[in-house]
C-alpha positions in Angstrom: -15.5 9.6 -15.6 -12.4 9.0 -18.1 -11.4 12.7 -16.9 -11.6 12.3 -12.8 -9.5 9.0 -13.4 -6.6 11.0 -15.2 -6.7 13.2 -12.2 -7.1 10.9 -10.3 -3.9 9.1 -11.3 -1.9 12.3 -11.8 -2.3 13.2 -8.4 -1.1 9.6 -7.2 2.0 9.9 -9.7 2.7 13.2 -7.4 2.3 11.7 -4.7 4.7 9.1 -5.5 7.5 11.9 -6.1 6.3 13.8 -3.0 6.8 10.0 -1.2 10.6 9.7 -2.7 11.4 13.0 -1.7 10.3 12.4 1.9 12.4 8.8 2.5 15.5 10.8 0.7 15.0 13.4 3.3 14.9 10.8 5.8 18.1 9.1 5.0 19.9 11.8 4.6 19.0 13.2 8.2 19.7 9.9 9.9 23.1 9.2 8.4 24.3 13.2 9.0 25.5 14.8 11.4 21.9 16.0 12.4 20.9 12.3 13.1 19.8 13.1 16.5 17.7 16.3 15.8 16.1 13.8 13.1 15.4 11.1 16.3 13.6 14.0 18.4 11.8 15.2 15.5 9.8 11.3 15.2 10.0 10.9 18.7 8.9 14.8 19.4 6.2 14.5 22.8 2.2 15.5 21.9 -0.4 14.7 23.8 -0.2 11.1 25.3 1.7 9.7 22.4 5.1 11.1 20.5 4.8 12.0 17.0 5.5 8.8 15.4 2.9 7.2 17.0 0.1 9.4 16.0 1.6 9.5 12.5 1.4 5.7 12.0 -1.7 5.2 14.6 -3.6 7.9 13.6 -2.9 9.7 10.2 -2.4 6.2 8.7 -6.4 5.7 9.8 -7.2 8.4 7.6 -5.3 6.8 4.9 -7.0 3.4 4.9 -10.0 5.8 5.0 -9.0 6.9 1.7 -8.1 3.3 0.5 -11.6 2.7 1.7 -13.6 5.2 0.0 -11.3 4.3 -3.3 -12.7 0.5 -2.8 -15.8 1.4 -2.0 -16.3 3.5 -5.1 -14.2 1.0 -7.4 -16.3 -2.0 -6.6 -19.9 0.2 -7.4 -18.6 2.3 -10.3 -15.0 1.4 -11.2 -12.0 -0.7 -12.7 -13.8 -3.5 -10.3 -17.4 -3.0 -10.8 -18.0 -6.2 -12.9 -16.9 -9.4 -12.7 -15.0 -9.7 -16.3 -13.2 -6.3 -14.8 -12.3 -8.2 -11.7 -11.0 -11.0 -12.6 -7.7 -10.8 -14.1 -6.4 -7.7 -11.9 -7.9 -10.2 -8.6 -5.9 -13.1 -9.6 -2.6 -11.4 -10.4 -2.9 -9.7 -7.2 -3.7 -12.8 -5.6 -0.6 -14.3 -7.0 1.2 -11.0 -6.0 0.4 -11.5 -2.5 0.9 -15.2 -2.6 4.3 -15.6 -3.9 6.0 -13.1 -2.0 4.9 -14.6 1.4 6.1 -17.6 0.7 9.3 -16.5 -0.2 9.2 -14.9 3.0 8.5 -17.8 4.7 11.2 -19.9 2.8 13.7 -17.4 3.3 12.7 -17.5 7.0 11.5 -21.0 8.2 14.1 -21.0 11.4 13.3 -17.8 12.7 10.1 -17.9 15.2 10.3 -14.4 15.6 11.4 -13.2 11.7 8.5 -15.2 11.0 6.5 -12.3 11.4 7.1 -10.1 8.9 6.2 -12.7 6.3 3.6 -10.4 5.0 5.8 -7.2 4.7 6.3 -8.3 0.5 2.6 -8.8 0.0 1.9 -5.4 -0.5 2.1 -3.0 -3.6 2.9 1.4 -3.4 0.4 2.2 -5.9 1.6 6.1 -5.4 5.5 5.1 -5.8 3.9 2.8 -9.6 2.3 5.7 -10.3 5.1 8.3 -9.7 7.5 5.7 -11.9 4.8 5.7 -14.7 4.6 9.4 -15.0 8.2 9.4 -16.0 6.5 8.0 -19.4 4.3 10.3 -19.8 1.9 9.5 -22.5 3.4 6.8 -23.8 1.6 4.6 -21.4 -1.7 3.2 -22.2 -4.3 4.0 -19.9 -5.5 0.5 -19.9 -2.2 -0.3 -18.2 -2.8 2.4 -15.8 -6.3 0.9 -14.8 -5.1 -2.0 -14.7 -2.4 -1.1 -12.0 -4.9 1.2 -10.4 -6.8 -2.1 -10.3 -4.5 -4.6 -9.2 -2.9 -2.5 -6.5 -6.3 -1.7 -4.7 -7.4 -5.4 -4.3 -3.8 -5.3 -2.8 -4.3 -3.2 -0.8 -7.7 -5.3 0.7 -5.6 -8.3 1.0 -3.1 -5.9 2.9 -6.4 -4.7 5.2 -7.6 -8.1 6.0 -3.9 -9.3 7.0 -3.6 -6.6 9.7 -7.0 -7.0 11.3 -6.2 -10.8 11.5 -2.7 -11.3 11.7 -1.5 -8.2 13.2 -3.9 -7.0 16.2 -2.9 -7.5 19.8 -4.1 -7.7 23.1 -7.9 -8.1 22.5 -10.1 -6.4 24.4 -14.1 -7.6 24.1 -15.4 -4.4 26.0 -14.1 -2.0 23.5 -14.8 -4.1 20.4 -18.3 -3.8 21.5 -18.3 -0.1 22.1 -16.9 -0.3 18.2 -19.5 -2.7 16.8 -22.3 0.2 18.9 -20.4 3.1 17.2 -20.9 1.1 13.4 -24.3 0.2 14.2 -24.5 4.0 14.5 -23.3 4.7 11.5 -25.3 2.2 9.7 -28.7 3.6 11.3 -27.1 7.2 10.1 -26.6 5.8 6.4 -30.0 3.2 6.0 -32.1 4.7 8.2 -32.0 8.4 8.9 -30.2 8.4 4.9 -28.0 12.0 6.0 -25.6 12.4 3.7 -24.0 15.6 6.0 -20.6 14.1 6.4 -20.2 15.6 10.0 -22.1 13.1 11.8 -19.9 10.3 9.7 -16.4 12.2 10.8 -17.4 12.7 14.6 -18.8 8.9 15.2 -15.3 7.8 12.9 -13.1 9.3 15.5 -15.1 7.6 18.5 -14.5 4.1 16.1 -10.7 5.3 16.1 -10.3 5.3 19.8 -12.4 2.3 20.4 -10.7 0.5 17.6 -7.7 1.3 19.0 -8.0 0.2 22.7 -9.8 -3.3 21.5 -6.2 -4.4 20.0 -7.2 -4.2 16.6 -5.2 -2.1 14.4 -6.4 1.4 15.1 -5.9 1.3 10.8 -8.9 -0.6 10.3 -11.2 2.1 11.4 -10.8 4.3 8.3 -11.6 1.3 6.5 -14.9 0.2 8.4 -15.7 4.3 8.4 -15.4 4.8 4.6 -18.1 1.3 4.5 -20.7 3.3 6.1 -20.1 6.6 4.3 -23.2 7.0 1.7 -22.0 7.2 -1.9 -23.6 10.0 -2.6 -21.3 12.1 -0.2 -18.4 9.6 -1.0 -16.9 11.7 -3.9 -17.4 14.8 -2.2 -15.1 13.3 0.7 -12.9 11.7 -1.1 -11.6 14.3 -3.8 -11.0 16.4 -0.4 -8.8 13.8 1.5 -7.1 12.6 -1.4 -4.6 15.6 -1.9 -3.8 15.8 2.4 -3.3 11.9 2.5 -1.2 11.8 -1.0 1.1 15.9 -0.1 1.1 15.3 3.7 0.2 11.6 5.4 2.0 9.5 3.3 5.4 11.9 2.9 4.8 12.1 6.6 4.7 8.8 7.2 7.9 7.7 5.1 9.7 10.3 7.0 9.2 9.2 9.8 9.9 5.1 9.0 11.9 5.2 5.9 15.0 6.6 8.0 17.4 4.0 6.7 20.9 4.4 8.6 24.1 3.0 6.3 26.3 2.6 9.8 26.9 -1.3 10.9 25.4 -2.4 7.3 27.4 -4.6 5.8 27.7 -7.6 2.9 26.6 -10.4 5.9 23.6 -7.5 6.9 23.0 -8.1 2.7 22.2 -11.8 3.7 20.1 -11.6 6.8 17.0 -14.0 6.3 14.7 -11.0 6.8 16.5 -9.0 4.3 16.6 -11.1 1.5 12.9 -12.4 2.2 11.6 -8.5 2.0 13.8 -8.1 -0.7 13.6 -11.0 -2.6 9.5 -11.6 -2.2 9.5 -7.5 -3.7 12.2 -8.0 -6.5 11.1 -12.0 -7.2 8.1 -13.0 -5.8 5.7 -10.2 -7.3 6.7 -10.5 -10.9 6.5 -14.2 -10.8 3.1 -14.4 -8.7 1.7 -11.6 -10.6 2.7 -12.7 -14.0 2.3 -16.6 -13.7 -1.6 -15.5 -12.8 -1.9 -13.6 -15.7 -0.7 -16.3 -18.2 -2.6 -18.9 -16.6 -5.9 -16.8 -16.6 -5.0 -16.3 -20.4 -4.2 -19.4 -21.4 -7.3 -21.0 -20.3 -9.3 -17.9 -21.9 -10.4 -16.3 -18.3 -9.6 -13.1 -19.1 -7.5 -11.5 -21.8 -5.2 -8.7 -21.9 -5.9 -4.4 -21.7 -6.6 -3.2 -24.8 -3.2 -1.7 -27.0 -1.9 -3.8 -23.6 1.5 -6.3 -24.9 3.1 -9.1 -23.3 6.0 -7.1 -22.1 4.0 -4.2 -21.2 2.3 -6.7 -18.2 5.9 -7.7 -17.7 7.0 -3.9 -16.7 3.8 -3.7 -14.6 4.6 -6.9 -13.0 8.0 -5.9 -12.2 6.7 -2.6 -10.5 4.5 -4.6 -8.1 7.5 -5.4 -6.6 7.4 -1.5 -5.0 6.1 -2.2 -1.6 7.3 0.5 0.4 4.7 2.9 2.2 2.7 -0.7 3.0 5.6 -2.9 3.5 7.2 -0.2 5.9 3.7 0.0 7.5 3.3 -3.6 8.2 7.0 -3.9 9.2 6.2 -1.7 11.9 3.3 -4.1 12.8 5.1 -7.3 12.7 7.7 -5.9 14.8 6.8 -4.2 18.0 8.3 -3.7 21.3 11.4 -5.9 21.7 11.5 -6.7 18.4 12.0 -3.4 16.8 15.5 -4.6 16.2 14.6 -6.2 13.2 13.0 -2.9 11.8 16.2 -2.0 10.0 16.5 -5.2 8.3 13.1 -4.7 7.2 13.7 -1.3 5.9 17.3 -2.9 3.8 14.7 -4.9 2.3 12.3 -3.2 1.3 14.6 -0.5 0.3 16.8 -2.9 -2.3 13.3 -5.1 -3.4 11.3 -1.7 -4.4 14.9 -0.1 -5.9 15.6 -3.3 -7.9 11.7 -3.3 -8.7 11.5 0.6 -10.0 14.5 0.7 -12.1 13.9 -3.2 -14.0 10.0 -2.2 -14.2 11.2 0.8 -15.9 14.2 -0.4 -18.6 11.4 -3.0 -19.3 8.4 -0.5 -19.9 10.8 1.6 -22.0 11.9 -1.5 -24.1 8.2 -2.1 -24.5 7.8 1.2 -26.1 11.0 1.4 -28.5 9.4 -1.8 -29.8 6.0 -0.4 -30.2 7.6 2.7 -31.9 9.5 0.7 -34.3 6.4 -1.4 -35.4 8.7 -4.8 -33.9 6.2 -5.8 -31.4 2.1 -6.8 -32.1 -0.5 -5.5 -29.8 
């Protein structure tokens, strides 16, 4: 088990590069002189849809398939398969998600329509963590790892339960029915019949996807409801083949196609935008003081305790790279601010942009003053 979580976490540190490599490739396109062969690529016609549609409609389904299965199999055999495992990854994630929002919200209190993107901080890139970790190499515990591995996918719950109820639109009661048939389905397929042949799963999943997606929910939340019916018996076998397409191709895919940041018209009054600075801010601010201020409390009053070789400053650098929100952020940027509003998608991306930044390089000089203690015998575990 020890040795499918280090491969497991190698491949998300990857990913993480893969991830950075992509949004580089991005920024780089739309502030060149091939800015406008970077615009037809995203916006390149397939059937019914352009490309960017059916990268963040549809591949992104089979990404919160992924995050699905990964719940599914962390609640029944992981990092959150008992309650003294749960507990102090749950409440700094809860204090994760918390803080940020309302900073957010602060930040944003006069704007009816900025108001929106007040979850766009909640969320934490376990890939982009990961790929910062791995600069450490072995230095780094793998309690800490867990622990992030942890933390990031009851995030990333939080982050599914916000989108089906804060960020679905035009609801449709004839197709949500059609989507509760197609899960009874796959219930009957899972209790009853008790297949583990995947197909069945795969074929009725992509009638979920287009019913999901008419009904106004968030055509996201299928891969999530999908991986609840997969048996875990065929789980593994699914998931170890997704996991490198979703980490190598989805995700880069995806932050190519969003993370297309262009410099032109920013400027030092862009810098203090209310959506800027709330993105940014909740990132940079809000995670390491919602996650860390959890964790002391949960200490202090003996709830939980720390990893094991785990110190005070390690949770610190941990904390700090919470504050990397970008594949989800972006996502639910893109959510928040549809249709007219897509003005505002820039500003979100300045944020999220400076708040993971600010987040990657502190978490970092942190973790690395962590271990220069640790080496010099200065600092107690």
């Amino acid at each position: 088990m020890i040795n499918k979580m280090r491969k497991f976490l190698q491949l998300e540190a990857a990913g993480g590069i893969a991830l950075f490599c992509a949004a580089l490739i991005a920024i780089l396109f739309i502030n060149s002189p091939f800015r406008d062969v970077y615009l037809r690529i995203i916006q390149m016609p397939l059937p019914h849809s352009p490309l960017i549609f059916w990268v963040n409609e549809g591949f992104m389904a089979v990404f919160f398939l992924l995050v699905g299965l990964e719940l599914k199999r962390e609640f029944f055999e992981g990092e959150l398969s008992g309650v003294s495992k749960i507990v102090l990854p749950g409440a700094a994630a809860l204090g994760g998600m918390l803080v940020p929002a309302l900073i957010y919200i602060a930040m944003n209190r006069h704007g009816e329509v900025a108001l929106q993107g007040w979850a766009i901080p909640v969320a934490t890139d376990i890939a982009f963590a990961l790929g910062v970790l791995s600069f450490f190499s072995k230095r780094i515990p793998l309690s800490l790892k867990l622990f992030l591995l942890a933390l990031a996918v009851i995030d990333d719950l939080g982050a599914i339960v916000i989108i089906a109820f804060f960020y679905s639109h035009q609801f449709s009661v004839g197709y949500f029915l059609l989507a509760c048939l197609v899960m009874l389905l796959l219930w009957g397929l899972n209790r009853i019949v008790k297949t583990a042949v995947l197909l069945p799963y795969l074929l009725l999943g992509l009638v979920l996807w287009i019913c999901i997606l008419h009904s106004g929910i968030h055509a996201s939340i299928s891969g999530v409801l999908l991986a609840m019916m997969v048996p875990l018996r065929a789980l593994h076998h699914l998931e170890t083949h997704l996991h490198p397409w979703v980490v190598f191709l989805i995700l880069p895919l995806f932050a190519f196609c969003n993370a297309g940041l262009s410099f032109e018209g920013i400027s030092f009054m862009m810098l203090t935008q209310p959506v800027v600075l709330g993105v940014a801010l909740g990132l940079f601010v809000g995670k390491q003081v919602g996650v860390l201020s959890l964790v002391w409390l949960m200490i202090k009053y003996r709830l939980a305790r720390l990893p094991e070789a785990v110190t005070g400053l390690d949770m610190y650098g941990i904390a700090l790279l919470c504050g990397i929100g970008f594949t989800m952020s972006l996502f639910l940027g893109t959510l928040a601010f549809q249709g007219e509003q897509t003005a505002y998608l820039m500003e979100v991306r300045l944020g999220v942009f400076l708040g993971s930044i600010l987040s990657a390089l502190s978490g970092s000089l942190v973790l690395h003053i962590a271990f220069l203690q640790k080496r010099k015998g200065r600092f107690s575990v």
